[in-house]
N, C-alpha and C positions, 0 to 999 in steps of 0.2 A: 379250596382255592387259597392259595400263599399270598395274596392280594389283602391288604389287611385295613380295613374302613378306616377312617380319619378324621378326626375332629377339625371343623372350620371355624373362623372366627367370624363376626358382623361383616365383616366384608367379602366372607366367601374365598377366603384363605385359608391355604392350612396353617391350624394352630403350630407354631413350632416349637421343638422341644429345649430343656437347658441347654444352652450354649450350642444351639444350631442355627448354623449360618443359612442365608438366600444366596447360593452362586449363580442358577438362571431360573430364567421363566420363557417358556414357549407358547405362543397357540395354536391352534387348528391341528390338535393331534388327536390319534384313534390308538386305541390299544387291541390285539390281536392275541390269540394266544395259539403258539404254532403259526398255521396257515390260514387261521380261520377268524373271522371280527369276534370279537367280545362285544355280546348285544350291550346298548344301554352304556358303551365306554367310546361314541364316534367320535362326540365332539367337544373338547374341554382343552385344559391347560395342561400339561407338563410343567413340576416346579423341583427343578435341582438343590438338594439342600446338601451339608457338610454328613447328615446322617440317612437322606432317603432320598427317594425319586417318587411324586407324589402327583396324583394324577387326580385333578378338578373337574369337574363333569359340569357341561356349560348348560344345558337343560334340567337337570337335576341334581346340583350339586349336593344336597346333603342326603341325598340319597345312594349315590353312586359313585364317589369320591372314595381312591384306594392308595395304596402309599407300600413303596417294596424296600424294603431298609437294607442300607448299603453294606451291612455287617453279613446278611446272609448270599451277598453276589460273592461266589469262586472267581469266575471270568468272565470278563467283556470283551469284546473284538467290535471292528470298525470295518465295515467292508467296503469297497470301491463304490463311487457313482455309477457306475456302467457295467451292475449286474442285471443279468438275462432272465429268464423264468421261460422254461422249458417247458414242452408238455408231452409225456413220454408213456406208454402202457407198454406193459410187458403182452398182452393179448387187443386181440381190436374189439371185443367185444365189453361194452361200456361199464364205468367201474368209478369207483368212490371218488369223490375228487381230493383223497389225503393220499391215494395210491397216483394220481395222474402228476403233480407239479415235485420238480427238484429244480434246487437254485443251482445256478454253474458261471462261470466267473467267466466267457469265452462268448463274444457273439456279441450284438450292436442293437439290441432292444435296450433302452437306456432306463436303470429304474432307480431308485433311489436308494443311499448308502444306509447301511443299520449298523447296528452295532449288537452282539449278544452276551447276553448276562449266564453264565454259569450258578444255579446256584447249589449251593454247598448242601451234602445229606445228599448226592443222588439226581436229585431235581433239575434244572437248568431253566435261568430266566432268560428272556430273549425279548431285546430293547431292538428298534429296529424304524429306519425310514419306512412311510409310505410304498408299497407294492403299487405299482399301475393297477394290475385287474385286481377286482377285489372277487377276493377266494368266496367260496359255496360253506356254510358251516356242513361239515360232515364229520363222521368216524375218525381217530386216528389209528393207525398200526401201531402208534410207536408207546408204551406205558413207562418204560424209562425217562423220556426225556419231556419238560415238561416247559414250553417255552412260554416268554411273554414279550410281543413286541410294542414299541412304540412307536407309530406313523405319524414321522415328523411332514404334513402335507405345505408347510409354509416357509421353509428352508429352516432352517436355526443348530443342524443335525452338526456342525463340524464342530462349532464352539460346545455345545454340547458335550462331545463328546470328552473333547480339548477338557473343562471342568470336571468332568466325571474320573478322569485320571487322575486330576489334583487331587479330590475327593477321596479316592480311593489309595493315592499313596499316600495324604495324611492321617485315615482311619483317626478322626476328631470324635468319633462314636467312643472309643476304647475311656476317653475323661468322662463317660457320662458319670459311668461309676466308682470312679477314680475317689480314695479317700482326699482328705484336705491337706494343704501345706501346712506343715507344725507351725504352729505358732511361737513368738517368745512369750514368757509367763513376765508378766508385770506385777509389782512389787513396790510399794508407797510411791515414789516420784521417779525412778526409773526403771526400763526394759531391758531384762535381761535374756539371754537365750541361752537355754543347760541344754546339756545333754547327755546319754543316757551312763552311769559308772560303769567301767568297765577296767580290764588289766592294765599292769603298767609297761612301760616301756621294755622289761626283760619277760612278760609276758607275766608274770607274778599278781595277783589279784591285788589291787591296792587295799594296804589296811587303812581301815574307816576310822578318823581321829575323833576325841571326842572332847565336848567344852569349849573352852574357846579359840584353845588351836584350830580344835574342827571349823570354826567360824571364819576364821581368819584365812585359814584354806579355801573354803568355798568360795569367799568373798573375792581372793584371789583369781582361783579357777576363774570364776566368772566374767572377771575382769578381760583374764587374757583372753577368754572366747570369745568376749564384745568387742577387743580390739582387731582380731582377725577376720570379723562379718564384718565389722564398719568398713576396715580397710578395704577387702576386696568390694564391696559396697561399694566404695565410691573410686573404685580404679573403674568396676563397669558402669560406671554413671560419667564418667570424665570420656569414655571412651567412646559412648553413646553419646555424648554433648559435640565429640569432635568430630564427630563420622553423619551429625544431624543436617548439614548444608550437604554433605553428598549425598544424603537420601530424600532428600528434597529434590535436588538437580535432576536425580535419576527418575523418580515419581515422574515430574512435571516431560521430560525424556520421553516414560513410556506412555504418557499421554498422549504426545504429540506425536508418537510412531500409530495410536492406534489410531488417529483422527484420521495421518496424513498418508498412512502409508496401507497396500491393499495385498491378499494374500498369507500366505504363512507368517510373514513375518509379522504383520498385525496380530494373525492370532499368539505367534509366540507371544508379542509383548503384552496383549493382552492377559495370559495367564500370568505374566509375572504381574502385572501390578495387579490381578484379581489374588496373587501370593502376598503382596504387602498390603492386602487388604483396602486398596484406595479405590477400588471397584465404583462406578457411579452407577446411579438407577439405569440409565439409558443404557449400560456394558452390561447388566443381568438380561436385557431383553435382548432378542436378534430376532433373525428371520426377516422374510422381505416386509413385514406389517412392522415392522421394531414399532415404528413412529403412535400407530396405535396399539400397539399394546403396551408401549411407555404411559401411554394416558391413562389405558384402564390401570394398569397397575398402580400408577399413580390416585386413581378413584379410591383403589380400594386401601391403599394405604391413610388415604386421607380419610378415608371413612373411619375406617380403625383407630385413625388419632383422632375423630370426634368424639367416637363409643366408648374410647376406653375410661373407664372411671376411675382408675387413678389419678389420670391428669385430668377430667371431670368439666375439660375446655368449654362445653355446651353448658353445662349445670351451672359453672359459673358467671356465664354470657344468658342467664336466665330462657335456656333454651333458643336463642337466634342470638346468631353473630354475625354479622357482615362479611364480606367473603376479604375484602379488604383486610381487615382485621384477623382472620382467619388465615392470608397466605403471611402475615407477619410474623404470626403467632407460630405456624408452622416454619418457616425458616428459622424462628430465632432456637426452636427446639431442634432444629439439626446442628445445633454449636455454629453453625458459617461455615458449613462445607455442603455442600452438593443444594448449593440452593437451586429452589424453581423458579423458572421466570414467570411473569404474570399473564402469559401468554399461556402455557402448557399448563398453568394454575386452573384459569377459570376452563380452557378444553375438560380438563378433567372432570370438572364440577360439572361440567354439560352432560356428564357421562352417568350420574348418577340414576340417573331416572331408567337407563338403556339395562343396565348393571345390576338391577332393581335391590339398590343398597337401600339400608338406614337411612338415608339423610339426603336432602332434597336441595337443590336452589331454588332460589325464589327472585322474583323481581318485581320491586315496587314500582308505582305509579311514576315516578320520578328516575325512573332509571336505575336506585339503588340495588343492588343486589346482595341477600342475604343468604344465609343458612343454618338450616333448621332438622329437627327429626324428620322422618316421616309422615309420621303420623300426627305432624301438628299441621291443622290447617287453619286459615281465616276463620270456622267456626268455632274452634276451640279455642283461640284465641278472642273472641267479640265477647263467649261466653264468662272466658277470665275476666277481663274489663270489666264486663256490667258486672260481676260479683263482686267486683272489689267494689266497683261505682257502688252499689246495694249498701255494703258494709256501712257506707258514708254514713247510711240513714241513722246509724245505731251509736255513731260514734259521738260528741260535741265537735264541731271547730276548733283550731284553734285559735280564731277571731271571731267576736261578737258580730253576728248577721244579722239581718233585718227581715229574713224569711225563714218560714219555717224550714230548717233544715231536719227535722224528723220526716218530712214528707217530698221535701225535696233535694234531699241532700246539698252536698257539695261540689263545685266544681273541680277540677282536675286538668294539672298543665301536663306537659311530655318533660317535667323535670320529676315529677311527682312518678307518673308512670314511669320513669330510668328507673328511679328510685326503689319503687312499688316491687317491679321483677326482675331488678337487675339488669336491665335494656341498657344497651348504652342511648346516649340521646338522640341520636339521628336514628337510632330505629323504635326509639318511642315514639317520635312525631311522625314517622312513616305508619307505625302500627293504630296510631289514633287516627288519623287522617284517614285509614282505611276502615277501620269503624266507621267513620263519617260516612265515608261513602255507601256501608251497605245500611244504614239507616239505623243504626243503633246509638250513635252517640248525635249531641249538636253541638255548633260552637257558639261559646260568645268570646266578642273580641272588646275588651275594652282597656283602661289606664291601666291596670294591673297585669297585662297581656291576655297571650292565648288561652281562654280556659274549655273546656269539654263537658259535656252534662247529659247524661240520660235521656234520651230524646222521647219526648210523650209527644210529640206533635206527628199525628195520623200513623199512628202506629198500632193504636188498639191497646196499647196500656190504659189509658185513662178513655172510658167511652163519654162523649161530649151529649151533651141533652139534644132529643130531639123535639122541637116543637108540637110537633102533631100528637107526638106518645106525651107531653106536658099539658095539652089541653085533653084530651081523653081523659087524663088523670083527674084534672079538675071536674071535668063531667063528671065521673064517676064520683066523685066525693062531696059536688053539689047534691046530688040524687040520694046519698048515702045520707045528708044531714037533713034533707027534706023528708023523709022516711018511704021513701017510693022505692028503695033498692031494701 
């Protein structure tokens, strides 16, 4: 199989490689090969990249997740909406179903557009809308040709395909491996850029000087070569400065061609500003679901900027951040372009749980709404508290008390706990307050404010004397000093 497994990230993405772009994302697609389903490939995502075409499998993604890189496609074709599927035998007596079905372009069963991939060495991939019937897996005749389709069942096929052009006449794959740009060589307090000795102007090899002529030459050379990079340097930076308001004018243009206007010409302008790279979230999705699969996608992007430990977003918010804080955070990391509104922000977050990502919303008693991993829940959070609460026992004050604080430690405000994990303080007071509620902490309120305290009261930490079991005792130990026991 030329179908080649692929690495996902925390949010069930494909990993992408150096310098490869996201041009679209589809869903509700099935992959076929030839005529027939590819078991275990019905139903997932299609993800357009600058180097592959990467197929997410929405029941078991890190299982079945395949990716066909755009270097080894020959050809791709686009065929009409309104091709036919025939059903033809050469004899009437019943027979394979890879010998009964041929497509033909002629006739008013209306099925949906594909498109096919050529691939190079002999092979042939074959990317392709949804069929109506779905084909019988059976034999093929054919050992030459080796197709794979992709059944686009939720529309998204035209733009699709519209990217897949661009993709393929930019061939962005060939700088994977691309050496580096020379650098200039730096030298005590300035840069300079040499380059390599070679003949002189009557083709004659230059003789190489030596001492301090030689020095003085080089120094030279040098010189004129920094002046010839600066200059043209800054004729295309002057040039670029002047031409910066008409590529704005035009950007903001093909916006509004693609908001306001329907048909080719949208898709034309569409490709071009997906060519100046001004592409928004909502222009990588289509199809008639765009609207939710803008959210998930948006899920999963947001997931990804809480996992990634680079930016360490959660580890620094001591594991819960406020979704508030959260959509801040993430817009101000998109520089002030393609922000999310607060609307499509929290959909998203709704979507977590459905998407069965890392990372959870939560909503406190009070309305607040946080977020957090997975895998933290109210339990492992009470249990952090009362540890730290615990630690109190071991530590001094750091104000002389009047109780024994080895046995009963200290109280604790929600400035203490920000403090303690990092919380900011409205989800300290949120997270203690729900302590309270499941019986682990208590409060007291008094001149010095709100403090929190290990709650012994009918808990079974501390068991309280029972009368009955205290006079038994004394029985028993009357009896015991009278020598009758």
């Amino acid at each position: 199989m030329f179908l080649k497994s692929i690495d996902l990230t925390t949010a069930l993405r494909p990993s992408y490689l150096p310098d490869e772009v996201l041009l679209f994302v589809q869903d509700n697609v099935g992959l076929y090969e030839g005529k027939y389903k590819l078991p275990n490939h019905q139903n997932g995502q299609v993800y357009l990249t600058s180097h592959r075409i990467c197929y997410v499998d929405r029941d078991q993604p890190r299982k079945y997740s395949v990716a066909l890189e755009l270097k080894e496609v020959e050809r791709y074709e686009f065929y009409s909406e309104f091709d036919t599927v025939s059903f033809e035998r050469s004899d009437p007596d019943p027979v394979s179903p890879a010998d009964t079905f041929k497509s033909k372009t002629n006739g008013s069963c209306a099925q949906s557009p594909f498109l096919e991939c050529r691939r190079k060495r002999s092979s042939c991939r074959h990317w392709t809308e949804s069929p109506g019937p779905v084909l019988v897996n059976g034999p093929s005749k054919s050992d030459t040709l080796n197709r794979i389709k992709v059944s686009f069942r939720g529309g998204g096929e035209k733009i699709f395909y519209e990217r897949l052009k661009g993709a393929m006449t930019q061939r962005k794959w060939l700088l994977h491996g691309a050496p580096p740009i020379p650098k200039g060589t730096r030298g005590g307090d300035e840069t300079t850029l040499t380059a390599r000795p070679g003949p002189g102007a009557d083709g004659r090899p230059v003789t190489k000087a030596a001492g301090i002529a030689a020095l003085e030459q080089r120094g030279l050379d040098m010189r004129k070569n920094n002046e010839l990079v600066i200059g043209d340097a800054f004729e295309d930076l002057e040039s670029l400065m002047a031409s910066a308001k008409e590529v704005v004018a035009l950007a903001e243009q093909f916006a509004r061609q693609v908001n306001g206007t329907g048909g080719g010409a949208a898709l034309e302008a569409s490709a071009l500003v997906n060519q100046l790279g001004l592409v928004t979230t909502k222009d990588i999705v289509g199809g008639s679901s765009s609207e939710s699969l803008y959210l998930s996608e948006l899920a999963r992007n947001l997931a990804e900027f809480l996992t990634d430990d680079s930016r360490g977003v959660l580890k620094k918010a001591g594991g819960i951040i406020s979704l508030v804080d959260l959509w801040a955070t993430f817009n101000r990391a998109r520089g002030g372009v393609e922000l999310v509104s607060p609307r499509d922000f929290e959909k998203a977050a709704r979507m977590w749980e459905t998407l069965k990502l890392p990372v959870r919303l939560r909503t406190f008693k009070s309305g607040v709404m946080v977020v957090q991993s997975h895998d933290r829940t109210d339990e492992t959070t009470i249990a952090a508290i009362l540890e730290w609460v615990q630690d109190l026992h071991e530590f001094p004050p750091e104000k002389e008390v009047s109780w024994d604080w080895h046995q009963f430690g200290v109280g604790v405000t929600a400035q203490d706990a920000a403090q303690r994990f990092g919380w900011s303080l409205g989800v300290a007071e949120e997270e203690l307050e729900m302590a309270e509620e499941k019986g682990a902490l208590c409060r007291e309120e008094g001149i010095e404010g709100l403090k929190y305290w290990k709650n012994y009261i009918d808990t079974g930490d501390i068991k309280l004397p029972d009368p009955e079991e205290d006079m038994a005792k004394q029985f028993e130990r009357a009896l015991r000093e009278s020598g009758i026991l």
